[in-house]
TIMARRO-435231 format. One record per residue (C-alpha): z, y negated, x negated; residue number from 1. Coordinates in steps of 0.1 Angstrom, whole numbers, plus 2048, in hexadecimal, padded with zeros to 3 digits. Each point is the difference from the previous one (the first is absolute). Layout:
REM residues N
R   Z   Y   X num
R   Z   Y   X NUM
...
REM end
This chain:
REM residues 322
R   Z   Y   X num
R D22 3D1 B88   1
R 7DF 7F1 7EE   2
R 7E0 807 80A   3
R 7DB 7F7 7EF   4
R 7DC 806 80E   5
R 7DE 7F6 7F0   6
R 7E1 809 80D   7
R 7E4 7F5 7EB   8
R 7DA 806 7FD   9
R 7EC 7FC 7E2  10
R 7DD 7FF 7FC  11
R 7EE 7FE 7DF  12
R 7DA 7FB 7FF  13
R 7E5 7FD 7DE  14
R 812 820 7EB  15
R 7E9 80A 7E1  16
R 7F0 820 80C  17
R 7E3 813 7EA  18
R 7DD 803 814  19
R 7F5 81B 800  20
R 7D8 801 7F2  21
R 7E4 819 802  22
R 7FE 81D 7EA  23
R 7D9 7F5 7F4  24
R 816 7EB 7E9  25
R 80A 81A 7EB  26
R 81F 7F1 7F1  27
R 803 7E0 809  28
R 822 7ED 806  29
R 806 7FB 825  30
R 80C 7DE 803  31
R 825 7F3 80D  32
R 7FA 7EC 81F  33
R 81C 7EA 815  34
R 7FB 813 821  35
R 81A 812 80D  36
R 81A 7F8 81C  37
R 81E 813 809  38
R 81A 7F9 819  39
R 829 809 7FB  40
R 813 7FE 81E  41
R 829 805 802  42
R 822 7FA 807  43
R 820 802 7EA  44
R 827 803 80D  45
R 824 7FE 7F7  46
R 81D 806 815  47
R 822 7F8 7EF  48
R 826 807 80A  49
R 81D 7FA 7ED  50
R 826 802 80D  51
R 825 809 7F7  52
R 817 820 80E  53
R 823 80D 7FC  54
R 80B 7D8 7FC  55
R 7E9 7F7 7E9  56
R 804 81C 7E7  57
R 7E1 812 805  58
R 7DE 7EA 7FD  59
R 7E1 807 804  60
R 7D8 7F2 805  61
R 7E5 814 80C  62
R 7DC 7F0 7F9  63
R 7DC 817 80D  64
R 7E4 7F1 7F4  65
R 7DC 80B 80F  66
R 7DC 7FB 7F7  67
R 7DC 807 814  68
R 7E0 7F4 7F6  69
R 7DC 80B 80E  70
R 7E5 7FD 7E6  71
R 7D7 7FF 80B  72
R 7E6 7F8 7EA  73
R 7EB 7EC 813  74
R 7E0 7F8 7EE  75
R 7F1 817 7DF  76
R 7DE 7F7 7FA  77
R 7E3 7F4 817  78
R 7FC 828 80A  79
R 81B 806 818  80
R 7FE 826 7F7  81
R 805 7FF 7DB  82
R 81B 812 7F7  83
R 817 7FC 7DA  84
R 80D 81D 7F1  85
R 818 806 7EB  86
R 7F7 820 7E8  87
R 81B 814 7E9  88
R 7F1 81C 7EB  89
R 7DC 804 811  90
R 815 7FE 826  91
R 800 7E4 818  92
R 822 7FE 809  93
R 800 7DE 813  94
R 7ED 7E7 812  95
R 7FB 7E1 811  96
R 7E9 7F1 81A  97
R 7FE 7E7 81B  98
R 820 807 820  99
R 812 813 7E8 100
R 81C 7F8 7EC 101
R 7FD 7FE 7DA 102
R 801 818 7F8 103
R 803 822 814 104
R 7FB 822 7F2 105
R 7DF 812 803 106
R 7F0 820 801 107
R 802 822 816 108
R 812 810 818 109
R 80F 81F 7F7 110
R 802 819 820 111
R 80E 820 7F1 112
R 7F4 81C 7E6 113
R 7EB 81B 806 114
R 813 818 802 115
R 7E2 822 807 116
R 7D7 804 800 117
R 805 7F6 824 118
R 80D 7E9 801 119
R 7E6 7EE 7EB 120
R 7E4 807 819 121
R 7F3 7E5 814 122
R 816 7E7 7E7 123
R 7E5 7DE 7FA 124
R 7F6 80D 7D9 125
R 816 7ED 7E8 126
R 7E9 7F2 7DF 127
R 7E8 81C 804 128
R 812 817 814 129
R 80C 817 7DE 130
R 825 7ED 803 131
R 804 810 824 132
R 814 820 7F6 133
R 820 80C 805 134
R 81F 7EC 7F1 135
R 7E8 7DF 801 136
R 809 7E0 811 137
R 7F4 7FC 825 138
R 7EE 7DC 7FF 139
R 7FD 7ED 823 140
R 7DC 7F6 809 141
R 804 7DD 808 142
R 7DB 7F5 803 143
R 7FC 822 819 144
R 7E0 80A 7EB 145
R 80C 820 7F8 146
R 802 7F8 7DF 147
R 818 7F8 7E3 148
R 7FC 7E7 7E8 149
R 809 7D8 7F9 150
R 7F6 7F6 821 151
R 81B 810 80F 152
R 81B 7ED 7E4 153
R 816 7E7 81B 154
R 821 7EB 7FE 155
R 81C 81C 7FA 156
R 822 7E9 7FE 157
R 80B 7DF 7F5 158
R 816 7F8 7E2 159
R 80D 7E1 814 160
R 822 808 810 161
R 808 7F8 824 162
R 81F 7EF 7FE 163
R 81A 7FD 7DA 164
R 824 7F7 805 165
R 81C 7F8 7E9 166
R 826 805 80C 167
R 818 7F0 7E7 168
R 829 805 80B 169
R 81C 7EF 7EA 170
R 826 80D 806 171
R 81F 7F2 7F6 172
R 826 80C 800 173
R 81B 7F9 7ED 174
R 7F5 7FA 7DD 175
R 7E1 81D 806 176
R 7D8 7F0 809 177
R 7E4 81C 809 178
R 7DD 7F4 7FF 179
R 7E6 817 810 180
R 7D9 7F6 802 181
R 7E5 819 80F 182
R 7DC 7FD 7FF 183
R 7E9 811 816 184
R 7D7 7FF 806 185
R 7F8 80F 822 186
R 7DC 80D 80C 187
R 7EA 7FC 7DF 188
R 7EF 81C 7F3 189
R 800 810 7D9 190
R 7DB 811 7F0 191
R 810 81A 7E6 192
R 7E7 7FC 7E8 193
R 81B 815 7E6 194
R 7FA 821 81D 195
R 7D9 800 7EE 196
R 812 802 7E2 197
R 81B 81B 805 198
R 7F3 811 824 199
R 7DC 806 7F5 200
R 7FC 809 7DB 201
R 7E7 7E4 7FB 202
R 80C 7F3 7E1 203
R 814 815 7E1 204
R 824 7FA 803 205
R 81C 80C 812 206
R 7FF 80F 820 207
R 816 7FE 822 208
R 813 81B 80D 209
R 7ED 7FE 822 210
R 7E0 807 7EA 211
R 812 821 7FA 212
R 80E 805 821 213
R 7F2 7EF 81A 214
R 7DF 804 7FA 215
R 7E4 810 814 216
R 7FE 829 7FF 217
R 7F1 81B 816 218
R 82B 807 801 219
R 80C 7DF 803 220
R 7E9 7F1 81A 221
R 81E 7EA 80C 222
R 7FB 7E8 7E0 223
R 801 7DA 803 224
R 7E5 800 7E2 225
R 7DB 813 7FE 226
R 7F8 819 7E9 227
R 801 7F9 7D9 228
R 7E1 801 7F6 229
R 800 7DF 7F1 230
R 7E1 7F5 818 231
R 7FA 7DB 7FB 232
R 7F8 802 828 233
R 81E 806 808 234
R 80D 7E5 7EA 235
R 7EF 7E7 813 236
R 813 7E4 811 237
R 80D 80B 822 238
R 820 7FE 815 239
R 80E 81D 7ED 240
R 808 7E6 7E3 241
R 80E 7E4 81E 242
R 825 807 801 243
R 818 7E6 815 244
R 80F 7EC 7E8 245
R 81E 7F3 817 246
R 823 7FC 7EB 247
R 820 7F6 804 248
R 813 7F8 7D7 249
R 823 7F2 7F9 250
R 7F4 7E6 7EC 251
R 823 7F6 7F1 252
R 827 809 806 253
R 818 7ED 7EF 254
R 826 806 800 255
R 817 7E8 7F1 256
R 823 7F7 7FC 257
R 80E 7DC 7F7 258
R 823 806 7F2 259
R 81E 7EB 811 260
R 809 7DD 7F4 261
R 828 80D 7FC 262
R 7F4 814 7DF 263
R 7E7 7EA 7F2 264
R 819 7E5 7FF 265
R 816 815 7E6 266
R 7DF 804 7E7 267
R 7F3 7DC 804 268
R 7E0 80D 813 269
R 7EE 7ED 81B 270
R 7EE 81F 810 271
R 7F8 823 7F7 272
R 7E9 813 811 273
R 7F7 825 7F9 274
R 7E1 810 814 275
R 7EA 81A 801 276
R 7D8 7FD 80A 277
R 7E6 818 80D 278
R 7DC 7FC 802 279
R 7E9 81B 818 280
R 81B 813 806 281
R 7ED 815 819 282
R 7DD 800 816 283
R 7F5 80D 823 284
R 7DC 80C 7FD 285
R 7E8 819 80A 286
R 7E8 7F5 7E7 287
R 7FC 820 7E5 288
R 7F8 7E6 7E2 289
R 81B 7F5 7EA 290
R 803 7DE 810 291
R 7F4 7F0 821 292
R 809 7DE 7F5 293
R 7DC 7F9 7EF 294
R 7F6 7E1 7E3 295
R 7DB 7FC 80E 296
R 7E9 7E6 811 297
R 7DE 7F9 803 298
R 7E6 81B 809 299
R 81E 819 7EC 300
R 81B 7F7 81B 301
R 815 81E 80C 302
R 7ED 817 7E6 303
R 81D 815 7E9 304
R 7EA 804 7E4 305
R 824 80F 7ED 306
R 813 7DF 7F9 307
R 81F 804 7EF 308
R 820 802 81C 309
R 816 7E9 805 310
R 822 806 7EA 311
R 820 807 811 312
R 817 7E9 7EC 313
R 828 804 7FE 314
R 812 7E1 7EF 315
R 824 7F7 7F7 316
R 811 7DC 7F9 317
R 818 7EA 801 318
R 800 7D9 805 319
R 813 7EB 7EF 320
R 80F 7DD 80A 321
R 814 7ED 7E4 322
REM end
């Protein structure tokens, strides 16, 4: 049995961060200043075990690896309120600011649709009050001042997972090894910037089949999505774009077989080994994108802007010892 522990702070002070400057300067370049601080706290594991059965025919190691970090960006600016956003296509889709981590996800809190006249009266009016009808997004009033608009934007999710874990188990019997590594990130959350693409009719393209099916109507007023009217509104940043981005992947199985030393002898062969290798064979999600396991950083993190998946890979070989 083998077992690791670090625990480990890091703090890193003077990062380049752009001032912001006042708008009398027309368009002036805000300058890059060393001013920021943030703080990363964490711990990492790994618990190993490896061992023999049926008289040392059958081996086998078992190695789980973990991983959880706490980020807080400490210092921004000399205005402890400013806030950084990160904007996609006219939307503010992220942020950061002082005691929160960088970043989180920001913008509104999606309480329902409308789903009659009704039920529209008394709502706090939403950009003018002329979004509030039937098949419309119900928008929390954060501020309380019965009102609807970017004052009421807040922290939604976080793209930084709680706790990632690796489990990696090697078997051996006879001449036959079996290799299995899974992957899994655990409490982070996903935007699905591609559901603005295929949900809402915003852009020309390709639509979803929800778009068709699961869409707001006076006869389907069950949907998970609002009415298509193609309302820019509604296409706002919100919780109804935050999906939990949790997985579990089989990163890699492996299945081999070394072939006995009494018939290499007869064809002058040191070793021969034949196997067969298979990459993402399968993923536990509840994420609705094509793929919870995400290539972004910065302001972008956790934001599935449509990357490309990642491939499912089958290979044969054969190694050769002469």
């Amino acid at each position: 049995v083998s077992l690791a522990l670090d625990v480990w702070t890091r703090k890193t002070s003077d990062m380049l961060y752009h001032l912001s400057v006042p708008e009398v300067l027309g368009l002036a370049t805000p300058p890059y200043v060393n001013i920021g601080d943030m703080k990363n706290t964490g711990f990492d594991i790994q618990l190993g075990y490896n061992n023999t059965a049926l008289d040392g025919k059958l081996t086998y190691a078992v190695t789980l690896t973990g991983s959880h970090y706490k980020n807080e960006l400490v210092k921004l600016s000399n205005n402890d309120k400013e806030i950084f956003y990160f904007n996609t296509r006219q939307v503010d889709y992220s942020a950061a600011t002082i005691g929160h981590a960088f970043p989180e996800f920001y913008g509104y809190e999606v309480k329902g649709i409308f789903q009659n006249s009704a039920d529209t009266t008394g709502a706090p009016h939403s950009f003018g009050n002329s979004y509030n009808i039937p098949g419309h997004y119900k928008f929390a009033d954060v501020n309380k001042d019965g009102v609807i608009s970017p004052a009421d934007r807040t922290f939604i999710g976080s793209p930084h997972p709680k706790f990632t874990g690796g489990l990696n188990i090697d078997l051996g019997y006879g001449g036959f090894d079996l290799n299995m590594f899974f992957y899994g990130s655990f409490g982070n959350k996903i935007i699905n910037y591609v559901s603005r693409w295929i949900d809402y009719g915003q852009f020309n393209g390709g639509l979803s089949k929800d778009a068709l099916y699961d869409s707001w109507t006076p006869t389907n007023t069950g949907a998970r999505l609002p009415m298509f009217d193609q309302s820019a509104i509604s296409q706002y940043n919100s919780t109804a774009f935050v999906e939990d981005g949790s997985f579990l992947r089989l990163k890699n199985l492996r299945l081999g077989y070394t072939l006995p030393q009494s018939l290499l002898s007869k064809i002058k062969v040191q070793t021969i080994r034949l196997y067969v290798q298979a990459t993402n064979l399968f993923t536990i999600t509840k994420y609705k994108g094509l793929d919870p396991e995400l290539d972004s950083s910065g302001l972008g993190m956790g934001i599935d802007q449509g990357a490309w998946p990642t491939p499912r890979e089958v290979t044969f070989g054969i190694t050769l010892g002469i």
